[in-house]
PLY file of the C-alpha trace (Angstrom):
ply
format ascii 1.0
element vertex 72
property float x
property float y
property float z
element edge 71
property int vertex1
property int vertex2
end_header
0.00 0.00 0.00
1.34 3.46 -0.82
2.04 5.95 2.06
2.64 9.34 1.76
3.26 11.91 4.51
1.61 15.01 2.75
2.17 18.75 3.85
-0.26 21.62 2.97
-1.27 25.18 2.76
-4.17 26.23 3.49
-3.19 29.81 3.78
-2.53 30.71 -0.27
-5.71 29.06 -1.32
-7.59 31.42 1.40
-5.86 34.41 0.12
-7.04 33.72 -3.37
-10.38 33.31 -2.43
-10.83 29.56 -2.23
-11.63 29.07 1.69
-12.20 25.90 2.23
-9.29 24.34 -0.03
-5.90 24.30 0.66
-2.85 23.33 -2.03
-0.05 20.46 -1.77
3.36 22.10 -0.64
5.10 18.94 -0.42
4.16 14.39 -0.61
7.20 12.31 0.87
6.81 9.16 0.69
7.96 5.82 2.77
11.21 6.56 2.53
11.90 10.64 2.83
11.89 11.30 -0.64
10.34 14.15 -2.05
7.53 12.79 -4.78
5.66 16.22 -5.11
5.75 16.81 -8.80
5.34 13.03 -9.84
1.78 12.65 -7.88
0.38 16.56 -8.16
-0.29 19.58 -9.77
1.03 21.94 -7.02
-1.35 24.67 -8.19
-4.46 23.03 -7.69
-6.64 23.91 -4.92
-7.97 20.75 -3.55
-11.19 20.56 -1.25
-10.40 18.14 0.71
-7.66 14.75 1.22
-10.23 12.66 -0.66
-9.14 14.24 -3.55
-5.80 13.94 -3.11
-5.85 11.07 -2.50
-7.91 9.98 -5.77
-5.48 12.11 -8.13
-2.87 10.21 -6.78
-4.64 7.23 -7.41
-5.30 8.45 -10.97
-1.54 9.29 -11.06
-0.19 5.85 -9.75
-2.98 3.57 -11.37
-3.89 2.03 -8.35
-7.13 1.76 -6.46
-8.02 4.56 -4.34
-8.33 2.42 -1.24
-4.72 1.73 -1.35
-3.25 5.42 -1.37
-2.50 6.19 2.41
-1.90 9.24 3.27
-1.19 11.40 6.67
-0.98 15.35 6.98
2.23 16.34 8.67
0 1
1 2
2 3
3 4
4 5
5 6
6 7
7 8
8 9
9 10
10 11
11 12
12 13
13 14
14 15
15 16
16 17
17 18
18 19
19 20
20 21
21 22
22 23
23 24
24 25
25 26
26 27
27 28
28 29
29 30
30 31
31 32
32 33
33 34
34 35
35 36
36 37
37 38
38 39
39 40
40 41
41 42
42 43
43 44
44 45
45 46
46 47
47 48
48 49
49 50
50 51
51 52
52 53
53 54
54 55
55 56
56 57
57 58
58 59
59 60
60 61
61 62
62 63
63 64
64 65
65 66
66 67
67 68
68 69
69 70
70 71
């Protein structure tokens, strides 16, 4: 199952008007390494770690049930 440690910002998506979403600063994943640009679009607001979680999904072509992931 893949695990990802996932930091966000809520504070840039609230600025531009999208309260309520927040964007992906950074995904690490098992072992430290920084897998940000090979799972996400940085500039995308997203609504919630559902969808984050299903883009990554998308990304990896793996079931959504699989994807772990825990906000640092």
């Amino acid at each position: 199952m893949p695990y990802y440690e996932i930091h966000l910002d809520r504070e840039t998506s609230e600025r531009a008007g999208a309260g309520g979403t927040f964007q992906v600063v950074s995904i690490e994943n098992e072992e430290g390494n920084d897998v940000t640009d090979d799972l996400v679009d940085v500039g995308t607001h997203y609504a919630s770690l559902d969808k984050v979680r299903e883009a990554i999904s998308r990304k990896l072509g793996v079931p959504l049930d699989t994807v772990d992931l825990d906000e640092v």
